[in-house]
C-alpha positions in Angstrom: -6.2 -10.3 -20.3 -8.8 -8.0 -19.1 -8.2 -3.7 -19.5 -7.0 -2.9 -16.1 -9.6 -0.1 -15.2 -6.9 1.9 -13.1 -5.1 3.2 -16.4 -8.1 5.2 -17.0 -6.7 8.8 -16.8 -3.2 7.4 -16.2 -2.1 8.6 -19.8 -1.9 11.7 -21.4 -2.7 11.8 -25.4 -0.3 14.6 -26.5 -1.6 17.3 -29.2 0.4 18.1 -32.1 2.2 20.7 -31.1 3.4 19.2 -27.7 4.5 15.8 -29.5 6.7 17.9 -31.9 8.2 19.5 -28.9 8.4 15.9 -27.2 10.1 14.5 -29.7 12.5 16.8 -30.7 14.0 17.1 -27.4 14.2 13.2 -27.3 15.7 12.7 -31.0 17.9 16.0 -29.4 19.1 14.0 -26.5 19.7 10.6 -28.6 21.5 11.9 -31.4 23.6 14.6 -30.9 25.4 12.4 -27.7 25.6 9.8 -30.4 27.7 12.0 -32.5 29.8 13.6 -29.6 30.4 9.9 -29.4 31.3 9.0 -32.6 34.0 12.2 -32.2 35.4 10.5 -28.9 35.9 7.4 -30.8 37.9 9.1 -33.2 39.9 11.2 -31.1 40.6 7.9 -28.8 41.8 6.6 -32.3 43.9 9.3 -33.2 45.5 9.8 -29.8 44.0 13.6 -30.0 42.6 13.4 -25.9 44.0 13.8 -22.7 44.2 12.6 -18.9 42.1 15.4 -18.0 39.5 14.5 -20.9 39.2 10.7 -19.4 38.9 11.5 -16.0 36.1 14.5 -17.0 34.1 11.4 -18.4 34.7 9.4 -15.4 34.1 12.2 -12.8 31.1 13.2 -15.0 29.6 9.7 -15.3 29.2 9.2 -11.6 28.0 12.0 -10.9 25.1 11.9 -14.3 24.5 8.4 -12.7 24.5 9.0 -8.8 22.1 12.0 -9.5 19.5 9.8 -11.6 19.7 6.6 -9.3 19.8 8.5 -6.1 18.4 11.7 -6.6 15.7 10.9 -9.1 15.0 7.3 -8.5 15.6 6.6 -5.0 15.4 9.7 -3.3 12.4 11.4 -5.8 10.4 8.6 -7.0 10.2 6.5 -4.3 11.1 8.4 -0.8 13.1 5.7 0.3 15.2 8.3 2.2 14.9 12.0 3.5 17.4 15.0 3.2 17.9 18.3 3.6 16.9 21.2 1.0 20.5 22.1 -0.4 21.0 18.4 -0.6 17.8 17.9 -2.7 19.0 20.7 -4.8 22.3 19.3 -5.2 20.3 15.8 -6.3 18.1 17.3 -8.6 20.4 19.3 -10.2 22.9 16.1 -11.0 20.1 14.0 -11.9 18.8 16.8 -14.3 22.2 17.0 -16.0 21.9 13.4 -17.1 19.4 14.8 -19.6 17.0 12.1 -19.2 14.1 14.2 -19.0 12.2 17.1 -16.9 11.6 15.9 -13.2 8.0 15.5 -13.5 8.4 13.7 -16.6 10.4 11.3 -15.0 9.2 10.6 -12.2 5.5 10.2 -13.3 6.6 7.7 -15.9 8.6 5.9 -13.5 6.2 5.6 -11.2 3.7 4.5 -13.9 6.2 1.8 -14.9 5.9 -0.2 -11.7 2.4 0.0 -11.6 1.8 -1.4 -14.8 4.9 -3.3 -14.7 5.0 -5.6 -18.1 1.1 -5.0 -18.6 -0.9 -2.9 -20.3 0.2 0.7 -19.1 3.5 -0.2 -18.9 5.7 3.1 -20.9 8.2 0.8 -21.7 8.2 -2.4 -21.8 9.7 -5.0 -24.0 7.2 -8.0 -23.5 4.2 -6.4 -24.9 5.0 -7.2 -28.9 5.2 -10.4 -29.1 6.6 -14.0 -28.3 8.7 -14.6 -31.5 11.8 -13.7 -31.8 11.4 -10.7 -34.5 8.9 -9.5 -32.0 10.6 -10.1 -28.8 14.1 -8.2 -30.4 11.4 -5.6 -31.4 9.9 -5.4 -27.8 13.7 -5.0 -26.5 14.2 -2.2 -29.2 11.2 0.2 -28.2 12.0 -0.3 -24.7 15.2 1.0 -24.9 14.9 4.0 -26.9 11.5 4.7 -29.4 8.9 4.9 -26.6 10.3 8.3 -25.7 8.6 9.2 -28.8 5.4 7.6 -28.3 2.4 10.2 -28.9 1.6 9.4 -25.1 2.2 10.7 -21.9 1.9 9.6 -18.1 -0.7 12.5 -16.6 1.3 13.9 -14.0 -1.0 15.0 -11.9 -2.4 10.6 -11.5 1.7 10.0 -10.5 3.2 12.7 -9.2 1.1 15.5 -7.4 3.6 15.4 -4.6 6.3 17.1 -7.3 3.2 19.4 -8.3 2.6 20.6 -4.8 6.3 21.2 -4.0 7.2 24.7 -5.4 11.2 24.0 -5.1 11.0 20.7 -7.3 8.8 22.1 -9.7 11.5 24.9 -10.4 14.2 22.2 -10.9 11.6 20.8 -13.4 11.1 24.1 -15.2 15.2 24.8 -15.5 15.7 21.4 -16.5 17.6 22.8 -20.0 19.6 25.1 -18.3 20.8 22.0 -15.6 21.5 19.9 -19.1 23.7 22.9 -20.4 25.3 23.4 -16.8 26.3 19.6 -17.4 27.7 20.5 -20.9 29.5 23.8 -19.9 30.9 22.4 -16.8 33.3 19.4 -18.3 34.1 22.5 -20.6 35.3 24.9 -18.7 37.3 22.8 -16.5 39.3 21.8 -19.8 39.7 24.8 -20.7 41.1 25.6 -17.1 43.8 23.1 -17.2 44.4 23.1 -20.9 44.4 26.5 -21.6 43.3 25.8 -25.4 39.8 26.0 -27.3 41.1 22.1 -28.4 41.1 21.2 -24.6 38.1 22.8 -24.1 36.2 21.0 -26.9 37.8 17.7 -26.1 36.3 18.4 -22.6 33.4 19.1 -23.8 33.1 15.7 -26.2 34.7 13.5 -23.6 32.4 14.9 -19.9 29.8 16.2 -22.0 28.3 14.5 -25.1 30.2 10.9 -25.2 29.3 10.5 -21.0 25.6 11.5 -21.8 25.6 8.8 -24.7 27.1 6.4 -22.6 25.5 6.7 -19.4 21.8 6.7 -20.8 22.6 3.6 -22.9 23.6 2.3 -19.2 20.3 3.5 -17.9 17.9 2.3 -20.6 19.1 -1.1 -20.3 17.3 -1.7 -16.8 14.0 -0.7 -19.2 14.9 -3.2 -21.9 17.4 -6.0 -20.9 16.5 -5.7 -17.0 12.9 -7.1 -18.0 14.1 -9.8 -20.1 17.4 -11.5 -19.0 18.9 -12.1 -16.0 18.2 -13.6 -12.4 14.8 -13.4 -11.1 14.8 -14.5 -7.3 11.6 -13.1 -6.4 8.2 -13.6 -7.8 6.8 -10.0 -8.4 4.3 -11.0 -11.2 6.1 -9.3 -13.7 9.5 -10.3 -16.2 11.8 -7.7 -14.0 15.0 -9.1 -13.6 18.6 -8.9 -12.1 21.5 -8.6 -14.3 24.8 -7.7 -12.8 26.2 -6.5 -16.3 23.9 -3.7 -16.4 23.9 -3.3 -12.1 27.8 -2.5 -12.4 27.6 -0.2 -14.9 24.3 2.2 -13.5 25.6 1.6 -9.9 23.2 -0.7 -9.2 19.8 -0.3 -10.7 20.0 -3.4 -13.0 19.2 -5.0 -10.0 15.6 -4.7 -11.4 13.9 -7.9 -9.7 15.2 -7.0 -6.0 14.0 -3.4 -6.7 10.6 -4.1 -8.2 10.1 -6.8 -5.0 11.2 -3.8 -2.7 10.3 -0.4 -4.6 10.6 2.0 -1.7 14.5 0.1 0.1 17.1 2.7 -0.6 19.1 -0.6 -1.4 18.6 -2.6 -4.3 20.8 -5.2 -3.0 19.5 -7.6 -0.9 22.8 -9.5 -0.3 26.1 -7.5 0.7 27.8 -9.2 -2.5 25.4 -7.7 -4.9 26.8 -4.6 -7.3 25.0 -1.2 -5.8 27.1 1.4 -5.3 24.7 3.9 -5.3 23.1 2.1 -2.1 26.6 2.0 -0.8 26.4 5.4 -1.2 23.7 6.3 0.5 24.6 4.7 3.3 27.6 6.8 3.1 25.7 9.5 3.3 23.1 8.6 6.1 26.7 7.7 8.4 27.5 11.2 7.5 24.0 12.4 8.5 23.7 14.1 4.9 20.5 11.9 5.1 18.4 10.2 7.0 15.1 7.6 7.6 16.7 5.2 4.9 14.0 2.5 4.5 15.4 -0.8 3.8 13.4 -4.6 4.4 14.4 -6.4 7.3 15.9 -9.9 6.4 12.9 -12.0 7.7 10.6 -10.1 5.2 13.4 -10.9 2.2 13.2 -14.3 3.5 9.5 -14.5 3.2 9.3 -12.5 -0.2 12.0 -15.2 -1.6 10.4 -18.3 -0.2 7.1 -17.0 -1.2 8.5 -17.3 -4.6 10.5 -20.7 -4.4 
């Protein structure tokens, strides 16, 4: 397959001291969840947890997942809605407590993903290693986790110099570690609250902090990894994005991969009322409530043509 001469200036080749800082913040964010983890497990085991520490993961999880699929994804990557300022801050702030990265970061590598979707380009795809099966379970593997530590980056000014231009987002961006911290210290200090110990306040912190980072980012780097592999694909979008429900139930709705790669900018990845997308039931939510507003969605006859096209 011919070099697709748009990629030139799309990636940044990081210098030594900008790698080590790269990937010590992305070995930061994948271990140390995996062993608040690891603790939950054990104090699910031992019966050491309480109510409050379950519903602090819960509470927490939604709102680490509604501020990366709504705030970051829908609302920041693709402008598939528009809101007030406090509301964006409110977004921004959620989806920067999921510690998935800096908001220029992210969005710039998203943004790169679907226009190099499964080609050359692509940050993380898991159909570029391979057909056999050792290379294909490879593939899957980097796209989940080890191309955070690839010794590339997306340029940001190529993918997202409306983020550069916006003074407001690029302080979100710059206070990213303290909105990962406020994410940490907030599960913590509501245990502590309630509990009234330092053992309710670290269970806290374990359960909404550490074990719901863990978990929710497994959740989200599935649609990277599994949601290009397996799963349902009703449109043809000339790439292996996919729908699988699994993963759509569990990052409320983004695994719905092949409906949002054939409609990048719809605040909805479902295309059918059945489909599993809470975070476009959400939004919806939220536009009756007039908390936002020009939601862009495809009409049904253009669904039907995309689908048929495809057929």
């Amino acid at each position: 397959m011919p070099v697709d001469t748009s990629l030139r200036g799309a990636i940044v080749h990081l210098d030594g001291r900008s790698l080590r800082i790269k990937r010590f913040s992305a070995l930061t964010t994948m271990t140390l969840p995996l062993i608040g983890t690891a603790i939950a497990v054990y104090l699910l085991c031992t019966g050491r947890y309480t109510a409050t520490d379950l519903w602090l993961f819960a509470v927490m999880y939604l709102v680490h997942l509604g501020g990366v699929t709504i705030g970051l994804h829908r609302y920041l990557a693709h402008r598939s809605f528009k809101t007030s300022r406090w509301m964006q801050d409110v977004l921004m702030v959620a989806g920067s407590m999921g510690a998935q990265g800096p908001l220029l970061f992210w969005v710039a590598t998203h943004r790169r993903h679907h226009r190099f979707a499964d080609r050359e380009g692509d940050p993380h795809s898991p159909n570029l290693h391979g057909a056999s099966w050792r290379q294909r379970l490879r593939g899957l593997w980097y796209a989940h986790m080890p191309w955070m530590l690839s010794p590339e980056d997306t340029r940001w000014s190529r993918f997202a110099p409306d983020i550069l231009r916006d003074r407001r987002l690029v302080v979100h961006h710059r206070l990213y570690p303290a909105w990962v911290l406020l994410g940490l210290v907030l599960p913590t200090a509501v245990g502590f609250a309630i509990g009234h110990t330092a053992m309710s306040a670290f269970t806290a912190f374990i359960f909404g902090g550490l074990a719901r980072i863990f978990v929710a980012n497994q959740a989200s780097w599935c649609v990277g990894s599994l949601c290009h592999a397996y799963g349902g694909r009703p449109f043809d979008n000339r790439d292996c994005s996919t729908n699988n429900w699994l993963v759509a139930v569990f990052t409320l709705g983004e695994g719905l991969q092949n409906n949002h790669h054939a409609f990048p900018s719809s605040f909805r990845h479902a295309v059918h009322w059945w489909e599993p997308d809470a975070s476009g039931w959400a939004i919806a939510l939220l536009g009756r409530l007039g908390l936002v507003w020009g939601l862009r969605e495809p009409d049904s006859g253009t669904i039907s043509r995309r689908r048929s096209g495809a057929q």
